[in-house]
TORTORKE-29716 format. One record per residue (C-alpha): chain; z, x, y negated; residue in one letter. Coordinates in Angstrom, 1 decimal, always signed. Layout:
A/Z/X/Y/A .
...
END
This chain:
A/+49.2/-70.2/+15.1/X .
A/+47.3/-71.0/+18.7/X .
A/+48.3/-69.8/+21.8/X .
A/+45.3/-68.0/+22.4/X .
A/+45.8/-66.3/+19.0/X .
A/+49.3/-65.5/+20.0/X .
A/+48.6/-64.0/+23.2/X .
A/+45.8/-62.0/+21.7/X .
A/+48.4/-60.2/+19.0/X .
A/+50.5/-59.7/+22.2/X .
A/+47.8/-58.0/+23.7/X .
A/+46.8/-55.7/+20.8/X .
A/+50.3/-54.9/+19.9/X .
A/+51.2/-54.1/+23.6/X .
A/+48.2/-52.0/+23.3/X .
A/+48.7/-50.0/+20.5/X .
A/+52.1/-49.2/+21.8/X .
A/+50.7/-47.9/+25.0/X .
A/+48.2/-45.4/+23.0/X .
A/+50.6/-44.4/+20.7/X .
A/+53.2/-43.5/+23.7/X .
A/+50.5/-41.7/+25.4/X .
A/+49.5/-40.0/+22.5/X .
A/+53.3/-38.7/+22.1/X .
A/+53.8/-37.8/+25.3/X .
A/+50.1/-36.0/+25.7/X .
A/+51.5/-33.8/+23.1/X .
A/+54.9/-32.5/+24.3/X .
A/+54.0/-31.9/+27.6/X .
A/+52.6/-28.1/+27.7/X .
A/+49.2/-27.3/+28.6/X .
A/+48.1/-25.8/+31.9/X .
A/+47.3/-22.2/+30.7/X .
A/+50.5/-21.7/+28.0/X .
A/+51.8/-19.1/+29.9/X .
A/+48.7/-17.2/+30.3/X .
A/+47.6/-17.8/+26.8/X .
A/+50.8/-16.4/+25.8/X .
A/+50.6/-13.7/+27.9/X .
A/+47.3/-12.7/+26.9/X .
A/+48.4/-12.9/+23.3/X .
A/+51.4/-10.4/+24.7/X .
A/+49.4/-8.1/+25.9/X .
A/+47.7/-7.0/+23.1/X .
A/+44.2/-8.6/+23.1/X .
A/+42.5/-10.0/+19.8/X .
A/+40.2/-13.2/+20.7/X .
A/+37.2/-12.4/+17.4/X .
A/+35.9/-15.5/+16.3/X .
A/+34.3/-18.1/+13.6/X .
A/+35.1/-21.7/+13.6/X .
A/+31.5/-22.7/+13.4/X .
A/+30.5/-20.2/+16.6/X .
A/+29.6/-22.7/+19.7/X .
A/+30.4/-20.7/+22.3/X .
A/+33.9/-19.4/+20.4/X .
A/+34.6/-22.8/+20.6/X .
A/+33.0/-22.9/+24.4/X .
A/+35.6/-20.5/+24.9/X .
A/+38.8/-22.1/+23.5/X .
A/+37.7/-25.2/+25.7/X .
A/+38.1/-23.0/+28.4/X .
A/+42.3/-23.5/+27.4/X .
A/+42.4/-26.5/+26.5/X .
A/+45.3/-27.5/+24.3/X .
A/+47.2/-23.5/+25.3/X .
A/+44.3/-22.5/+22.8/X .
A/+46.9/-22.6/+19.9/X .
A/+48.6/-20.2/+22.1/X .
A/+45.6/-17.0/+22.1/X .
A/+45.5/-14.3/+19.8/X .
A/+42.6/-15.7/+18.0/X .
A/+41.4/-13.9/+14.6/X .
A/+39.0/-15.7/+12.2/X .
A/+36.1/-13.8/+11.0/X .
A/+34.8/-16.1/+8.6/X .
A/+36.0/-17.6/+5.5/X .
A/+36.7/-21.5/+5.0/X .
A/+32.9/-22.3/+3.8/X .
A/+31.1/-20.5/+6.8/X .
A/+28.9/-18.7/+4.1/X .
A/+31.1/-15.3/+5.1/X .
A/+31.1/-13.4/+7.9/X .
A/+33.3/-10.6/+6.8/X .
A/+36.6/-11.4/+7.5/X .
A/+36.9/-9.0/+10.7/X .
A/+34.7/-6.5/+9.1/X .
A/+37.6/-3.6/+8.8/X .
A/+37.4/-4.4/+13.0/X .
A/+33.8/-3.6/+13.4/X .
A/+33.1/-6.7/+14.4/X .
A/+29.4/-7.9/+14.6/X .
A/+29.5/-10.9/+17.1/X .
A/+31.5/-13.8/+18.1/X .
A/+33.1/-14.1/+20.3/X .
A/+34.7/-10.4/+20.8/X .
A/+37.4/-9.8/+22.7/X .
A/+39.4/-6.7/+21.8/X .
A/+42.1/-4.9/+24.9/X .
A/+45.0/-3.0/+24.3/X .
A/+43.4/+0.1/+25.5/X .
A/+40.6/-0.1/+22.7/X .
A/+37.8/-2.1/+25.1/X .
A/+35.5/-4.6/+23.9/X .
A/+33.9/-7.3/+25.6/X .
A/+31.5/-10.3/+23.9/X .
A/+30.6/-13.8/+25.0/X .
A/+32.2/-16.2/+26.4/X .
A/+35.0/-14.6/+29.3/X .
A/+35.4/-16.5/+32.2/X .
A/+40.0/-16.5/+32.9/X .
A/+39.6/-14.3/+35.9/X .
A/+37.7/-11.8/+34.1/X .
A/+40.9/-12.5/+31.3/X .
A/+43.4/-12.2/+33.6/X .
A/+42.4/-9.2/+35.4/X .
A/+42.1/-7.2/+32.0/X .
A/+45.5/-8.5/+30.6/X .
A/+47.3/-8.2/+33.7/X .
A/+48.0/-11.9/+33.0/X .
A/+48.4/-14.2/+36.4/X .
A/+46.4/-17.0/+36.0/X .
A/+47.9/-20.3/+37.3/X .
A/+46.3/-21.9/+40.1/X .
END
């Protein structure tokens, strides 16, 4: 084996270790908005949506990785051919967000309009 191709396994190898360490430690650290989302999930409110919906997604982008955290329902079945999954909820657009006191909103919310709704402090 050549020095060159030596130092070039060095190099991938030292590379792939970095990744994979940044990958690890990406995903134990919490995300920005966990408290709020976790909040907002406490406080009642149902996030309506379908996995194929653009701005439902738009929306969840909006917590990054605290999304896992909201009180999201899915409306639609696996195949995306269904849309009657939230039906019993009345629910004829996504995304619908549902408050403890009954109140709907649709489209995308921005997480002031969220947190002054929930009662949830947003983090700065």
């Amino acid at each position: 084996m050549t020095k060159e191709t030596k130092v070039f396994i060095g190099i991938v190898f030292g590379l792939v270790v970095t990744i994979t360490g940044l990958f690890i430690f990406n995903a134990n650290t919490p995300g920005k908005y966990d408290e709020f989302a976790q909040c907002i999930n406490n406080s009642g409110a149902t996030f309506f949506g379908t996995f194929w919906c653009p701005h439902c997604q738009q929306q969840k982008l909006l917590f990054g990785k605290s999304e896992k955290y909201l009180p999201y329902k899915e409306c639609s079945t696996p195949n995306g051919h269904d849309f009657n999954l939230c039906a019993n909820d009345n629910i004829e657009s996504t995304p619908t967000w549902q408050f403890a006191d009954g109140t709907r909103v649709t489209g995308v919310q921005s997480l002031e309009s969220l947190a002054t709704v929930t009662n949830c402090k947003l983090p700065q």
